[in-house]
PQR file with spaces between the fields and no chain letter, atoms N, CA, C, O and H, PARSE charges and radii, in Angstrom:
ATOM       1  N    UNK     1      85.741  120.794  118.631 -0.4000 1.5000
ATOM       2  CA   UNK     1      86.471  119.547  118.542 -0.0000 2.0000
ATOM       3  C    UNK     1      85.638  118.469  119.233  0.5500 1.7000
ATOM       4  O    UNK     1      85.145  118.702  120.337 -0.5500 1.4000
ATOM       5  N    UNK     2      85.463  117.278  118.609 -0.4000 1.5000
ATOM       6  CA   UNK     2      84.474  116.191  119.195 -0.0000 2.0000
ATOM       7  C    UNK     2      85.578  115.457  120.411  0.5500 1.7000
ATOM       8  O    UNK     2      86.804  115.339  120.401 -0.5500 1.4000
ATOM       9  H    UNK     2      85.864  117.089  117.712  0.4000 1.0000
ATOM      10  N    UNK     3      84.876  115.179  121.092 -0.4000 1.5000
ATOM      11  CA   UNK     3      85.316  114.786  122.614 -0.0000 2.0000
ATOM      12  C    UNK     3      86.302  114.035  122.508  0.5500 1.7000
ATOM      13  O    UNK     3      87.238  114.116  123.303 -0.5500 1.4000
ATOM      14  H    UNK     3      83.881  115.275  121.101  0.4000 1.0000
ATOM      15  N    UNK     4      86.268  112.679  120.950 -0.4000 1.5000
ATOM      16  CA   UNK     4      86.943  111.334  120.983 -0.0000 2.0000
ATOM      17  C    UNK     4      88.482  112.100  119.826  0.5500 1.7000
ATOM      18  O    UNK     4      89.202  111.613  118.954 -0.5500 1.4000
ATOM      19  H    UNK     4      85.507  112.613  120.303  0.4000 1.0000
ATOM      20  N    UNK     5      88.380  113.302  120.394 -0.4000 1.5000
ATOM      21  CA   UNK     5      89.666  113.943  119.462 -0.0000 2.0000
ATOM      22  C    UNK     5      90.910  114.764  120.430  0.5500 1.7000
ATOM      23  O    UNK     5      90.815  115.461  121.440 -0.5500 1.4000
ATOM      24  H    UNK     5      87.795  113.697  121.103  0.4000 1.0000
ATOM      25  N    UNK     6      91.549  114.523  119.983 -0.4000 1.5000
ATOM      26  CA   UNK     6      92.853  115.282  121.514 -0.0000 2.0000
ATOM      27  C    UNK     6      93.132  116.263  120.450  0.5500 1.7000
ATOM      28  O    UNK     6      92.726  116.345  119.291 -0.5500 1.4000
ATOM      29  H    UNK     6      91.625  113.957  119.162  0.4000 1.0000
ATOM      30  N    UNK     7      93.890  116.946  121.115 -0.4000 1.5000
ATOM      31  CA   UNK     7      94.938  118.446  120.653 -0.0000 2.0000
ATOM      32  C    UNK     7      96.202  118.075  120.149  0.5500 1.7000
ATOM      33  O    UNK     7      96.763  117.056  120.553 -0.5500 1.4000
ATOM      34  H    UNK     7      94.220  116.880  122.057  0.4000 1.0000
ATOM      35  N    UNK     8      96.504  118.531  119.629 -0.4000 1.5000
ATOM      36  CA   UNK     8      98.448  117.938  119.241 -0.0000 2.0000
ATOM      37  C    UNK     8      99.008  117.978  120.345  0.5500 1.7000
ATOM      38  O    UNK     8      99.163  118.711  121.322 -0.5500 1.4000
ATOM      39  H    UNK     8      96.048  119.358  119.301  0.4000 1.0000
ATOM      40  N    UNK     9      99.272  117.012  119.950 -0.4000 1.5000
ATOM      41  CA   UNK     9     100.241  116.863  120.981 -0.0000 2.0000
ATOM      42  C    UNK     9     101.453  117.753  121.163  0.5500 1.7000
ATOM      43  O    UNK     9     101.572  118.433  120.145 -0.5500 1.4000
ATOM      44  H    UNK     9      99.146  116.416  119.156  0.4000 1.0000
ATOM      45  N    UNK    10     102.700  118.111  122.326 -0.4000 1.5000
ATOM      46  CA   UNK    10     103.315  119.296  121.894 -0.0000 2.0000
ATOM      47  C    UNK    10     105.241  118.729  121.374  0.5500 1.7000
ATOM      48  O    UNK    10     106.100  117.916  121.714 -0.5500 1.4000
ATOM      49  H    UNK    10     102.604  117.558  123.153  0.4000 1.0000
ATOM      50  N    UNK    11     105.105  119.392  120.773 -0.4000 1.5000
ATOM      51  CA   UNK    11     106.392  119.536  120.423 -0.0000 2.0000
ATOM      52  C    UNK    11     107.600  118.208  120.953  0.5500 1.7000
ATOM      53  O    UNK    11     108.253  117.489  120.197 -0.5500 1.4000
ATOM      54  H    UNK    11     104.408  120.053  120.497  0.4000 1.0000
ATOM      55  N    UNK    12     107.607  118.202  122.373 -0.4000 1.5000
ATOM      56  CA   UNK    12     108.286  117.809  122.748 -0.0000 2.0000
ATOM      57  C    UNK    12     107.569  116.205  123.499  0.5500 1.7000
ATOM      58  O    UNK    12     107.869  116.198  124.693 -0.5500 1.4000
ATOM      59  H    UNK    12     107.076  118.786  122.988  0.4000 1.0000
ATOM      60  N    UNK    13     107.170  115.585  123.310 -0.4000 1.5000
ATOM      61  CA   UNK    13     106.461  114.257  123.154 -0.0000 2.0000
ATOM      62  C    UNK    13     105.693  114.000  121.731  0.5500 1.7000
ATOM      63  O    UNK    13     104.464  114.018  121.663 -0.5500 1.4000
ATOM      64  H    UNK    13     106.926  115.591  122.340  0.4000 1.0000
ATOM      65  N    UNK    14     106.223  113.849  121.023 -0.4000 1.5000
ATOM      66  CA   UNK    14     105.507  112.884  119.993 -0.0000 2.0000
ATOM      67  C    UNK    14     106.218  111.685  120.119  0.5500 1.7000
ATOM      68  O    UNK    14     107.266  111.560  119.485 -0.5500 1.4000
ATOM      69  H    UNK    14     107.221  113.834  121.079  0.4000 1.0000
ATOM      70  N    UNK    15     105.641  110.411  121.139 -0.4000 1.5000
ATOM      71  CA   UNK    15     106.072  109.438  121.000 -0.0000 2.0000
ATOM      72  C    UNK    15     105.966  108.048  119.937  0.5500 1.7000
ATOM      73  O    UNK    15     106.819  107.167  119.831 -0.5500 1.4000
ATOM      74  H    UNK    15     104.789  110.513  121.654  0.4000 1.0000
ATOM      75  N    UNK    16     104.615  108.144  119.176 -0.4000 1.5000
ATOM      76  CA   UNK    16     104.433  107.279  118.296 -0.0000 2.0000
ATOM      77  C    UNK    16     105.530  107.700  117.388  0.5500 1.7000
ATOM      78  O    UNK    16     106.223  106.772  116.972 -0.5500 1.4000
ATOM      79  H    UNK    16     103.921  108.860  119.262  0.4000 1.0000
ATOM      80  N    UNK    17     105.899  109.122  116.913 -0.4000 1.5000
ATOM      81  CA   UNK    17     107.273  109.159  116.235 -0.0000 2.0000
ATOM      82  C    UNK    17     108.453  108.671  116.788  0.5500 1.7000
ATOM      83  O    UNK    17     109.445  108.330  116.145 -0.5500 1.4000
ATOM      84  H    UNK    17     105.336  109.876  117.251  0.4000 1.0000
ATOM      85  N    UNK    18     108.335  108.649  117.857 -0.4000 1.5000
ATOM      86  CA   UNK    18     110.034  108.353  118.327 -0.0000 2.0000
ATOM      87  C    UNK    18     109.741  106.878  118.088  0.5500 1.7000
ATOM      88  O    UNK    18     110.787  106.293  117.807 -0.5500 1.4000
ATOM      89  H    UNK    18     107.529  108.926  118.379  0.4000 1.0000
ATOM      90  N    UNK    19     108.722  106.108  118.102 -0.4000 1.5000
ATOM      91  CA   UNK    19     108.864  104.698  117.920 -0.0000 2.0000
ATOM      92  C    UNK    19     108.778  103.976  117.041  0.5500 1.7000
ATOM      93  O    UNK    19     108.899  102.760  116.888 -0.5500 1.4000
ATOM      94  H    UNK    19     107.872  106.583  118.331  0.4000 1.0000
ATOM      95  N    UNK    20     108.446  105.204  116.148 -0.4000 1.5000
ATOM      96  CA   UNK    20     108.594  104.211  114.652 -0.0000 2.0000
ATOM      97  C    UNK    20     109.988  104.500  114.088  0.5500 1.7000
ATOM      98  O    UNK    20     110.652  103.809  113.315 -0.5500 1.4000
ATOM      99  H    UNK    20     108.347  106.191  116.272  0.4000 1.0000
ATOM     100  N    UNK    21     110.341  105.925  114.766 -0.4000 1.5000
ATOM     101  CA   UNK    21     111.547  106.198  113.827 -0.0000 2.0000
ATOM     102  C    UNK    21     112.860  105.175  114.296  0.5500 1.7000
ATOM     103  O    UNK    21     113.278  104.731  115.366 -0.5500 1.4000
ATOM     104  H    UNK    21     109.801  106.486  115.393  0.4000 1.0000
ATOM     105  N    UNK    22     113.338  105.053  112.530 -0.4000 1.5000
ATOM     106  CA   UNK    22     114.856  104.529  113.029 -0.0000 2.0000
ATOM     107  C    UNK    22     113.941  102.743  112.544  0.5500 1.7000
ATOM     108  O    UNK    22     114.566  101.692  112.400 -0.5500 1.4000
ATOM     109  H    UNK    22     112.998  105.414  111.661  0.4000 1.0000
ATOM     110  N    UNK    23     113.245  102.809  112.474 -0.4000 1.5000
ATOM     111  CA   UNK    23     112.430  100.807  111.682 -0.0000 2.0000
ATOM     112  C    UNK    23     112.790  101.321  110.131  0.5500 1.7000
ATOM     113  O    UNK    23     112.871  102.432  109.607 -0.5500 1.4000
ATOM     114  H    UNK    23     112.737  103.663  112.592  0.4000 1.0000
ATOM     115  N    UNK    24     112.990   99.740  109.596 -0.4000 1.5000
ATOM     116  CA   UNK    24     112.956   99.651  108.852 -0.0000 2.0000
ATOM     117  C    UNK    24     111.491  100.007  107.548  0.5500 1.7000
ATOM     118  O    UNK    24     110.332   99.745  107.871 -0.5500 1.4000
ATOM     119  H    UNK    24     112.924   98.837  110.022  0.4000 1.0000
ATOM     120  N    UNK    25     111.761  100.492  106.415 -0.4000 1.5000
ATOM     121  CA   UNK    25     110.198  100.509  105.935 -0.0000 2.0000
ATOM     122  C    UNK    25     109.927   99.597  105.323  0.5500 1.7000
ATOM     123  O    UNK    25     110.713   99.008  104.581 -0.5500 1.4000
ATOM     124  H    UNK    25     112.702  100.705  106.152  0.4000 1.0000
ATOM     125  N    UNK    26     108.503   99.233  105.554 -0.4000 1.5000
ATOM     126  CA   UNK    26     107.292   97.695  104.938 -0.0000 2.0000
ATOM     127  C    UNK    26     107.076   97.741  103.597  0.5500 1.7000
ATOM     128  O    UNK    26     106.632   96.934  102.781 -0.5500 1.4000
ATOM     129  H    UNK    26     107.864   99.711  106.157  0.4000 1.0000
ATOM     130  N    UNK    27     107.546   99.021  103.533 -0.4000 1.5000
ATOM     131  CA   UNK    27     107.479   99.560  102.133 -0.0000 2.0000
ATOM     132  C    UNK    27     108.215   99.214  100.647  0.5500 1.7000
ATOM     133  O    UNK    27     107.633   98.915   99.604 -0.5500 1.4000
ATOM     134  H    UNK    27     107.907   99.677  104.196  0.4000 1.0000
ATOM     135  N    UNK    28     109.558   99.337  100.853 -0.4000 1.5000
ATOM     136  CA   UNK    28     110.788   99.036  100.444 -0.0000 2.0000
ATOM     137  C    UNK    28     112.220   98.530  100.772  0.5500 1.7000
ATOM     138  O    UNK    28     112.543   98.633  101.955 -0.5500 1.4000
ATOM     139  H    UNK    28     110.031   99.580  101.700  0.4000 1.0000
ATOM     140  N    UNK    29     113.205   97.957   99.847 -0.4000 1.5000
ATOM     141  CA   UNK    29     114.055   97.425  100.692 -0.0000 2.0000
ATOM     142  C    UNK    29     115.030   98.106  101.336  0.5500 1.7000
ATOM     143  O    UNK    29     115.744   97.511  102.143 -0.5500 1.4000
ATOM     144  H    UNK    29     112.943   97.873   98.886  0.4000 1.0000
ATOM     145  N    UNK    30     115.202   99.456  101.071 -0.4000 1.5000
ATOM     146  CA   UNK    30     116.247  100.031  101.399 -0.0000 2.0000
ATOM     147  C    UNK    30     116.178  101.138  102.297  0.5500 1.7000
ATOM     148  O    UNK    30     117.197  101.645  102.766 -0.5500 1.4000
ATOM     149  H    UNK    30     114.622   99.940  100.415  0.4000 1.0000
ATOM     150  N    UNK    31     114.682  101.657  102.637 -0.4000 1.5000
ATOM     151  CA   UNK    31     114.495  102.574  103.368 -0.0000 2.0000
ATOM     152  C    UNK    31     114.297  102.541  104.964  0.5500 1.7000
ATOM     153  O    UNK    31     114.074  101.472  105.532 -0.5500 1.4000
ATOM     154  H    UNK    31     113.855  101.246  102.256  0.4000 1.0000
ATOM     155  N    UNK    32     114.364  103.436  105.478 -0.4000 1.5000
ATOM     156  CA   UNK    32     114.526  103.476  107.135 -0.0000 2.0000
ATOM     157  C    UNK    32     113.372  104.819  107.802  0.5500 1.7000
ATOM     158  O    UNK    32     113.438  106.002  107.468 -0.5500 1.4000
ATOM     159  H    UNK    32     114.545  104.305  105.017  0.4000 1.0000
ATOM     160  N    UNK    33     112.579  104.351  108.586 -0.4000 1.5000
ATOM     161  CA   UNK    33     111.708  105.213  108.800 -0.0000 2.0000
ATOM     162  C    UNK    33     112.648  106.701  109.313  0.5500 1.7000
ATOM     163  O    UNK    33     113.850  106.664  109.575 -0.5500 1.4000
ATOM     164  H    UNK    33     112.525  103.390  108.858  0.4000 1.0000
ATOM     165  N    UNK    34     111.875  107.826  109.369 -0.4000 1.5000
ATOM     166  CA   UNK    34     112.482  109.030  109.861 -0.0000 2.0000
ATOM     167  C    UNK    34     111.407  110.684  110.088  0.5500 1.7000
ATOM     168  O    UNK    34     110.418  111.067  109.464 -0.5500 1.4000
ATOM     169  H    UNK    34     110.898  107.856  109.156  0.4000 1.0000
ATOM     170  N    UNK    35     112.068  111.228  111.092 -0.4000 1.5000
ATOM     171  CA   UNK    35     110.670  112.460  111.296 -0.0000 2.0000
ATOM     172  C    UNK    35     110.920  113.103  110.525  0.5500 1.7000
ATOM     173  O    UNK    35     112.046  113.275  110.058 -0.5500 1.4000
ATOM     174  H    UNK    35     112.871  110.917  111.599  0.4000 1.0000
ATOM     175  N    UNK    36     109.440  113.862  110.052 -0.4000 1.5000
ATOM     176  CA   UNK    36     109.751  115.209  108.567 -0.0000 2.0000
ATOM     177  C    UNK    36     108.388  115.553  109.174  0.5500 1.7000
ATOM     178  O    UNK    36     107.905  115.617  110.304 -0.5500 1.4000
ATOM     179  H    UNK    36     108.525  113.722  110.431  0.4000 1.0000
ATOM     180  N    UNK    37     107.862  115.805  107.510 -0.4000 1.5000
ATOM     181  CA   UNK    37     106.266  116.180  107.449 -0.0000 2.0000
ATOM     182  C    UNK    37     106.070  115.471  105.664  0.5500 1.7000
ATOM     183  O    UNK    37     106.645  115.330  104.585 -0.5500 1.4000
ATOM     184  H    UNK    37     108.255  115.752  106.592  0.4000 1.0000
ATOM     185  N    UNK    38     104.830  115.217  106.400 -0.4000 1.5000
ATOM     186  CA   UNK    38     103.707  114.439  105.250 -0.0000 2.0000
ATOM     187  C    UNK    38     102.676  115.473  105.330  0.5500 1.7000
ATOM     188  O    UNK    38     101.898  115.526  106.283 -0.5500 1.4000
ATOM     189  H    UNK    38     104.363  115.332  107.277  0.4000 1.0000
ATOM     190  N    UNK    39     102.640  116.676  103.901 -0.4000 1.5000
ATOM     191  CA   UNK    39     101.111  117.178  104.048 -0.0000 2.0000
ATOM     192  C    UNK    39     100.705  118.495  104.907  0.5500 1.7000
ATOM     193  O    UNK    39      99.600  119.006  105.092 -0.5500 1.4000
ATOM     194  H    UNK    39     103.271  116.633  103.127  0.4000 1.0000
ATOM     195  N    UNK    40     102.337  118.953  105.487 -0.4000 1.5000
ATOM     196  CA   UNK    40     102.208  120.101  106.238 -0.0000 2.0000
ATOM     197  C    UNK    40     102.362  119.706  107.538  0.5500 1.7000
ATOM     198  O    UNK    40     102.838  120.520  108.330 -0.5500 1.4000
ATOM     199  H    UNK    40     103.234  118.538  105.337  0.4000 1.0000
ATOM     200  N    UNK    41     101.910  118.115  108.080 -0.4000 1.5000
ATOM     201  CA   UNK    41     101.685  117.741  109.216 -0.0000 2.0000
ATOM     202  C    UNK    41     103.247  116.658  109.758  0.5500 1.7000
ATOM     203  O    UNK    41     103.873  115.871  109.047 -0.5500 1.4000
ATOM     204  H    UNK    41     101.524  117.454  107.437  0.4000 1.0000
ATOM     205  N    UNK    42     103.504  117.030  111.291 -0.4000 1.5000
ATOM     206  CA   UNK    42     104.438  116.080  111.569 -0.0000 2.0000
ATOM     207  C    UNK    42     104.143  114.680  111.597  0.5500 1.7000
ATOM     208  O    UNK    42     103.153  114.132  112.080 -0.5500 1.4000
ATOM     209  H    UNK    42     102.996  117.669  111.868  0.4000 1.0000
ATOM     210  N    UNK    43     105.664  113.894  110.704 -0.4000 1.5000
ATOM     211  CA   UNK    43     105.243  112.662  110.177 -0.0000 2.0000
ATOM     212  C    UNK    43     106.351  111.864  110.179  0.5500 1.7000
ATOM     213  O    UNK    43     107.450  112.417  110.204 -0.5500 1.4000
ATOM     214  H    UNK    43     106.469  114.339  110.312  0.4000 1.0000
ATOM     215  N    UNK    44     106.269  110.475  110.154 -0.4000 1.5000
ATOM     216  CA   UNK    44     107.759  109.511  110.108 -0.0000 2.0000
ATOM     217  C    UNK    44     106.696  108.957  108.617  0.5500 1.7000
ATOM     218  O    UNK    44     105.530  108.624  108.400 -0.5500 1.4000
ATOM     219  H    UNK    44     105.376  110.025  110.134  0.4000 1.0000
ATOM     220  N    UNK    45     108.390  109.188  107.633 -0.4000 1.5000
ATOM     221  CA   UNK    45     108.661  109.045  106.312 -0.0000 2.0000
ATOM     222  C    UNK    45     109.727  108.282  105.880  0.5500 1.7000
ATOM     223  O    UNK    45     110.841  108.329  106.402 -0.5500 1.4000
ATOM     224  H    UNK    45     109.336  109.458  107.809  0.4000 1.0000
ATOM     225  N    UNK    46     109.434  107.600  104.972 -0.4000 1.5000
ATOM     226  CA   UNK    46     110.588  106.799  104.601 -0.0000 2.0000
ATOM     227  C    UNK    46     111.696  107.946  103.875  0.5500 1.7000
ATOM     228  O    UNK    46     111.433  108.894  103.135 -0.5500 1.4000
ATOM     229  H    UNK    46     108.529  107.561  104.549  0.4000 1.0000
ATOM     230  N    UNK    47     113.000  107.472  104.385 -0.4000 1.5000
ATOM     231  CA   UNK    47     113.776  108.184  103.391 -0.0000 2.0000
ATOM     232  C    UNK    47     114.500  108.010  102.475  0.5500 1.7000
ATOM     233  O    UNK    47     115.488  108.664  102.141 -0.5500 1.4000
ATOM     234  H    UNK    47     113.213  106.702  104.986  0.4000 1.0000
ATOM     235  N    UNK    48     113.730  106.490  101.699 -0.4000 1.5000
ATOM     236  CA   UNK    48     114.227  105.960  100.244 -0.0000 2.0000
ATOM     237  C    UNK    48     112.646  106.453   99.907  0.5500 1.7000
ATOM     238  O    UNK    48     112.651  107.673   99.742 -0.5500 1.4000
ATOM     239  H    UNK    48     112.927  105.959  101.970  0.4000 1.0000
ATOM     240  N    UNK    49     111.695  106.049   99.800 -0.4000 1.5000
ATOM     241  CA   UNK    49     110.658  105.954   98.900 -0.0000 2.0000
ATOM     242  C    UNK    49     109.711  106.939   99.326  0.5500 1.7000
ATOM     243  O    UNK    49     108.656  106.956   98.692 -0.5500 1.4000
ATOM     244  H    UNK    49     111.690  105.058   99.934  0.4000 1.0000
ATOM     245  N    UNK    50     109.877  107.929  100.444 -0.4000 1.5000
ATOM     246  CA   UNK    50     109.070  108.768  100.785 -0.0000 2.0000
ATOM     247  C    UNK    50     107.601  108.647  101.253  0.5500 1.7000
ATOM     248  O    UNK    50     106.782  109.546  101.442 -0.5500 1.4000
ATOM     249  H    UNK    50     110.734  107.915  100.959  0.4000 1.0000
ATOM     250  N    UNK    51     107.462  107.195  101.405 -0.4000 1.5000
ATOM     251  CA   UNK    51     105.878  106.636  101.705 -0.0000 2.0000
ATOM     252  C    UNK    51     105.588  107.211  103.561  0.5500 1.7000
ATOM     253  O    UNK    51     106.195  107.015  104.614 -0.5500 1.4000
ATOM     254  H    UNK    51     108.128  106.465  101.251  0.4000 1.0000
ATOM     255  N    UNK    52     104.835  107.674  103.325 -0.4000 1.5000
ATOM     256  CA   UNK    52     104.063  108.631  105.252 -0.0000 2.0000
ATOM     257  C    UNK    52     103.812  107.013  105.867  0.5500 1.7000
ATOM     258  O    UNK    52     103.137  106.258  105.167 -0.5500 1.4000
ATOM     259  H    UNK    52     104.342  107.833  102.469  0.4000 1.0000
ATOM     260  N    UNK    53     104.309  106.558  107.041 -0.4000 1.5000
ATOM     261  CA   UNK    53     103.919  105.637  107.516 -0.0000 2.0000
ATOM     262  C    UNK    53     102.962  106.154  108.684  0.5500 1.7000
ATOM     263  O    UNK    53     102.084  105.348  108.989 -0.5500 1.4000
ATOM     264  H    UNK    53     104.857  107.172  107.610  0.4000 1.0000
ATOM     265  N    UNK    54     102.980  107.575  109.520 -0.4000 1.5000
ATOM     266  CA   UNK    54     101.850  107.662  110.720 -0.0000 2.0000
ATOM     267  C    UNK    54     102.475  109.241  110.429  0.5500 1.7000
ATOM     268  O    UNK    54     103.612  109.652  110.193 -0.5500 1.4000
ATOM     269  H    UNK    54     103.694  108.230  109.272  0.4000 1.0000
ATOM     270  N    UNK    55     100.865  110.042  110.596 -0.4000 1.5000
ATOM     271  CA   UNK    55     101.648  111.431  110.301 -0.0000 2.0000
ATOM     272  C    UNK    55     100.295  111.834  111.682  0.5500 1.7000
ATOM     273  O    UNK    55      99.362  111.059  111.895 -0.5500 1.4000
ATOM     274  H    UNK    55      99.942  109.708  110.788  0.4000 1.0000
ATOM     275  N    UNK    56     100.506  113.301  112.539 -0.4000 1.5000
ATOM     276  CA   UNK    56      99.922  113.503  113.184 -0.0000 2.0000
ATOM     277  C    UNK    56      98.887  115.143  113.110  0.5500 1.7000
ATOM     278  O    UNK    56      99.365  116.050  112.429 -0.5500 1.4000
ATOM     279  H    UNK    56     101.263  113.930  112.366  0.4000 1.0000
ATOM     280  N    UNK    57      98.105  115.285  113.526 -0.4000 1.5000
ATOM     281  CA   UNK    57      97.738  116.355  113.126 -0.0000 2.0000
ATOM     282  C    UNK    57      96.535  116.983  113.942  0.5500 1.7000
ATOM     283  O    UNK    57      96.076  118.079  113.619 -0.5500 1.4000
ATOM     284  H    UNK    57      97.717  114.548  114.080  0.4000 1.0000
C-alpha cells in the first residue's frame, strides 16, 4: 500500500458517510442521500436515482 493511502476505515467511524447522509441529491429532485454500497464498496447513494455520491474502499 503506497504511504499517501490509509486502510478502511472501521466499521464504526465512517464519517464522510454520516455527513453526507440525510442531504439532499445534486443529482435529482426528489432524492435524499443514504448508506448502502456502490460496487461492493461502502457508499452514500441516492435513493431516487441511485447515483454513488462518495463510496469508500
Amino acid at each position: 500500500m503506497a504511504k499517501s493511502q490509509s486502510s478502511r476505515t472501521s466499521d464504526d467511524d465512517p464519517k464522510l458517510l454520516a455527513i453526507l447522509e440525510g442531504r439532499p441529491c445534486p443529482d435529482c429532485d426528489d432524492g435524499e442521500l443514504e448508506r448502502g454500497t456502490y460496487k461492493e464498496n461502502r457508499a452514500v447513494v441516492c435513493d431516487s436515482c441511485d447515483t454513488p455520491r462518495a463510496q469508500l474502499w
